[in-house]
C-alpha positions in Angstrom: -87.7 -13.0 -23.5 -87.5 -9.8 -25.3 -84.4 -8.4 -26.1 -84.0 -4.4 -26.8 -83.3 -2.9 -30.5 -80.4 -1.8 -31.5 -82.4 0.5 -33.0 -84.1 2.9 -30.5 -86.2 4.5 -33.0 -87.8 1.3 -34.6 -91.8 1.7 -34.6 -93.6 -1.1 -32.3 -96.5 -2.0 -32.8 -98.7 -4.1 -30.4 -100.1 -7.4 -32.1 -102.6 -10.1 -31.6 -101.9 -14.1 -32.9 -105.2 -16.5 -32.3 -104.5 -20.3 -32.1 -107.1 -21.6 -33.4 -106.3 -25.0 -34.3 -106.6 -28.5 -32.0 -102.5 -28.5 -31.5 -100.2 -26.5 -29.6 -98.4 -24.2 -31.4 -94.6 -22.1 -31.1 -94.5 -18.6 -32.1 -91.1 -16.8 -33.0 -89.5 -14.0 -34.5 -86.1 -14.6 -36.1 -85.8 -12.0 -38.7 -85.1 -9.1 -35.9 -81.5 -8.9 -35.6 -81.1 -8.7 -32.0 -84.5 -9.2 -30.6 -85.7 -12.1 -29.5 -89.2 -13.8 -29.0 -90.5 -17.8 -28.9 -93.8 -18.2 -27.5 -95.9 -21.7 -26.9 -99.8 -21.2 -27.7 -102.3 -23.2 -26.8 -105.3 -24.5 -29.0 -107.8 -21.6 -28.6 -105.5 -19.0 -26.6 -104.5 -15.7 -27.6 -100.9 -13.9 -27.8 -100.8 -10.3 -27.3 -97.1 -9.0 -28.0 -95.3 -5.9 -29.3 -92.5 -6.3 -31.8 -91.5 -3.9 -34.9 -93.8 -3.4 -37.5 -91.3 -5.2 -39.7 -91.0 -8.1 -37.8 -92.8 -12.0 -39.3 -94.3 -14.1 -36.4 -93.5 -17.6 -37.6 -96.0 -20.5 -36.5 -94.5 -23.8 -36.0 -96.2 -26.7 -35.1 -95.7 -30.5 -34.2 -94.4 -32.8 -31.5 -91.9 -32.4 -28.4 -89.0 -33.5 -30.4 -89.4 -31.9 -33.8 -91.8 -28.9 -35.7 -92.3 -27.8 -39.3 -92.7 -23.9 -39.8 -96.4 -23.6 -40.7 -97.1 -20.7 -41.1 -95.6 -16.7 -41.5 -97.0 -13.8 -40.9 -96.3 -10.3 -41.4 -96.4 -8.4 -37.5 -98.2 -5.1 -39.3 -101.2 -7.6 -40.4 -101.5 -8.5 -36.8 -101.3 -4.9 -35.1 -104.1 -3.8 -33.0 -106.1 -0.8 -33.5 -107.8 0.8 -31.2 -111.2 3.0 -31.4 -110.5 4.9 -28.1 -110.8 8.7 -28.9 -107.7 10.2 -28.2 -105.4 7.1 -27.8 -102.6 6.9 -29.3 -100.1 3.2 -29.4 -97.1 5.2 -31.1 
């Protein structure tokens, strides 16, 4: 679920997370005040989102009943970019 900014003005920025190891993986954000996001991904599947450019996607992995934070990344690394004359994500 995501949850609207209390900031209006915040830039989004549409990103892509690849899983690409052999275990299923939980995405989050928790450093949004706010705004949230938790996402399960699947070995091999993509996750295309939009969060604030300031925003860390946190990877957890592990079993049913517990996970260890893997992995965190910075949203801007993961922003799409598009080669579509004229186009314009902002």
């Amino acid at each position: 679920m995501l949850s609207t900014l209390k900031n209006p003005t915040q830039k989004l920025a549409i990103c892509c997370y690849v899983n690409t190891s052999t275990h299923v993986e939980i995405a989050r954000i928790t450093n949004i005040p706010h705004w949230s996001f938790e996402r399960v991904i699947f070995p091999g599947q993509r996750l295309i989102f939009e969060a604030p450019v300031i925003a860390k996607l946190e990877i957890h992995t592990g079993t049913a009943i517990s996970s260890i934070l893997s992995e965190t990344i910075d949203c801007q690394k993961l922003q799409l970019t598009s080669s579509v004359p004229g186009y314009s994500a902002s």
